[in-house]
C-alpha atoms as one frame of an Amber mdcrd trajectory, in Angstrom:
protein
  13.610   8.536 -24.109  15.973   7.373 -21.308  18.419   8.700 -22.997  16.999
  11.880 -22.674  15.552  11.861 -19.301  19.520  11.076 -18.082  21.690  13.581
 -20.522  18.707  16.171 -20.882  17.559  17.213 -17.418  20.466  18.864 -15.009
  19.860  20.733 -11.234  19.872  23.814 -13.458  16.688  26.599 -13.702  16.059
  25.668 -17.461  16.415  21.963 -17.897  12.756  20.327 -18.115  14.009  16.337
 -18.814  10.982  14.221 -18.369   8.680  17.227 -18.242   9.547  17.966 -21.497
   6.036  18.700 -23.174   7.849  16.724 -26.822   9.396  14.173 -24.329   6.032
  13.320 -22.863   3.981  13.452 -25.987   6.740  11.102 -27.949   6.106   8.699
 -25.001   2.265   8.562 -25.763   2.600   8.245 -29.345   5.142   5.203 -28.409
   2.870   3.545 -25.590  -0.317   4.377 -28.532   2.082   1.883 -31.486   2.447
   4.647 -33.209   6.543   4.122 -33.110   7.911   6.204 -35.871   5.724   9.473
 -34.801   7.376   8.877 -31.314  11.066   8.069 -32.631  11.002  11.310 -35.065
   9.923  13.740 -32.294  12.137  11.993 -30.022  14.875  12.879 -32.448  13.919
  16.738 -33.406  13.994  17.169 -29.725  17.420  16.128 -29.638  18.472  17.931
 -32.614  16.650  21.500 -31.190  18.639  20.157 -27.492  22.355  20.414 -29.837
  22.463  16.333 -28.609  23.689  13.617 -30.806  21.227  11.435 -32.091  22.061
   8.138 -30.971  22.522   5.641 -34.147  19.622   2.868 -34.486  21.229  -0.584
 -32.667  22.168  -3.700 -34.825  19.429  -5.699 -31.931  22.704  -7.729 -31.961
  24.304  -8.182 -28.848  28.008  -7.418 -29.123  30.834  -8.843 -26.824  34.252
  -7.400 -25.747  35.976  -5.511 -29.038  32.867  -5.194 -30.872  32.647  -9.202
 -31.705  29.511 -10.650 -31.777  28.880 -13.552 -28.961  28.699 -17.046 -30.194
  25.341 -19.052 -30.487  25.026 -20.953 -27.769  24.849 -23.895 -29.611  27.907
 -23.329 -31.109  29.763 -23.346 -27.789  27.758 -26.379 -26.416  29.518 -28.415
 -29.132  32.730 -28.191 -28.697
C-alpha cells in the first residue's frame, strides 16, 4: 500500500492515492487478517493504475550485488 500511496497520488486534479476507495478497503481487509483479499485488490488496483506489480520479496535480506549477508554467527567465528 505504501507503494501506492508514494507512486499513485501526484499534485494533479485526478490522482486520489490514499483516498483511493480500493486502497482504503484493501487496508481493512489487511488490518481484518484477511491478507490475500487485501494483496489481490491491492494488485488489480495497480494493474487498472497501468503500474507494475511489484514481485513478492525473498523476506531475505540482500547485501551489496544481490549477495545475501552472512549469519552472524558465521562472522563471529572467524
Amino acid at each position: 500500500m505504501t507503494f501506492f500511496d508514494w507512486y499513485g497520488a501526484s499534485r494533479s486534479e485526478n490522482s486520489d492515492g490514499a483516498r483511493n476507495h480500493t486502497r482504503i478497503s484493501a487496508d481493512m481487509e489487511c488490518k481484518r487478517g484477511n491478507y490475500q483479499e487485501g494483496i489481490a485488490m491491492m494488485e488489480d488496483l495497480l494493474r487498472r493504475k497501468k503500474f507494475d506489480v511489484p514481485a513478492p520479496s525473498s523476506g531475505i535480506a540482500e547485501g551489496p550485488a544481490g549477495h545475501a549477508p552472512e549469519p552472524a554467527a558465521a562472522v563471529l567465528m572467524r
